[in-house]
N, C-alpha and C positions, 0 to 999 in steps of 0.2 A: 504494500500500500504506500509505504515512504515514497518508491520510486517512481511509481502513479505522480502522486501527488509534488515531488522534486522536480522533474518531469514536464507539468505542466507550470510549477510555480516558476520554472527559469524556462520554459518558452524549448525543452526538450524534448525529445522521443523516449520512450520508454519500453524498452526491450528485453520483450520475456525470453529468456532461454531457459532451455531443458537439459540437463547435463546427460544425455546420453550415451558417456561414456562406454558404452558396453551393449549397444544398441541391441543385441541378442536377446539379453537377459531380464531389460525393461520393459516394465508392465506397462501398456496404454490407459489403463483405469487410471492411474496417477496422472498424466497428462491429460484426460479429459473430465480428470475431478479440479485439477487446478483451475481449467477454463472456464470449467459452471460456476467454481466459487467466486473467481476473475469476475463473471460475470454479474453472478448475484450483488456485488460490489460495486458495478457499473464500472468496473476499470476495464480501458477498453486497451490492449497492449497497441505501441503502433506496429511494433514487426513481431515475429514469433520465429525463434531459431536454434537450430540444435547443438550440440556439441559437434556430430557426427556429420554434418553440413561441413564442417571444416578438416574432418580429417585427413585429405590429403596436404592440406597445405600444412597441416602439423606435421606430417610425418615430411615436406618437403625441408621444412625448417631442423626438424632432427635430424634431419641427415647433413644438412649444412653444417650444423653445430658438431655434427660426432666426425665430419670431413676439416673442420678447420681446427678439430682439436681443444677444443670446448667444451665438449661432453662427449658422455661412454654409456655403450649398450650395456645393462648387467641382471642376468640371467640370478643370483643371487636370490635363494628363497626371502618371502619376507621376514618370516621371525630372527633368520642369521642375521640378514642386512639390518635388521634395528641393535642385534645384539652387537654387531662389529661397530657401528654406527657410534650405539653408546657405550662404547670400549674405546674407542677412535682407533679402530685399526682399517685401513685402507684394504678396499674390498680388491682381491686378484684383478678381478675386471680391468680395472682404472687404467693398466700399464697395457693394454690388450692392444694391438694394431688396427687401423682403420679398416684393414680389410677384416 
């Protein structure tokens, strides 16, 4: 509602996004209860956009990032990587080559 309301109070657009990260797995009931609540509210979004609308252009950019040496792919389970994380031990990956 803030961002409704921010939105129109500074002459913006207001932009619902859906975090679709994992577009497989997400329920449509969730997106089309957020709408009717949206609605019952009379906030009318101006655009409506998904996470997964942009996925190629993220993964263009990770590959940029992981070509110029900026970031690294790491296959690392999550509970190790939180445990190395908060240990500060630098994960194998890190030193890995771009290819």
């Amino acid at each position: 509602m803030l961002n409704y309301h921010y939105a129109k109070m500074y002459g913006g657009k207001m932009i619902l996004r859906f975090d679709d990260t994992n577009p497989l797995t997400e329920k449509l009931e969730f997106v089309e209860n957020i709408l009717t609540d949206l609605k019952t509210l009379e906030i009318v979004p101006d655009q409506i956009s998904y996470s997964s609308d942009y996925f190629k252009e993220i993964e263009t950019y990770c590959r940029k990032l992981i070509t110029d040496g900026n970031a690294y792919a790491d296959d690392t389970p999550a509970d190790l990587m939180k445990e190395q994380r908060d240990e500060g031990i630098e994960s194998k990956n890190r030193q890995n080559t771009v290819e």
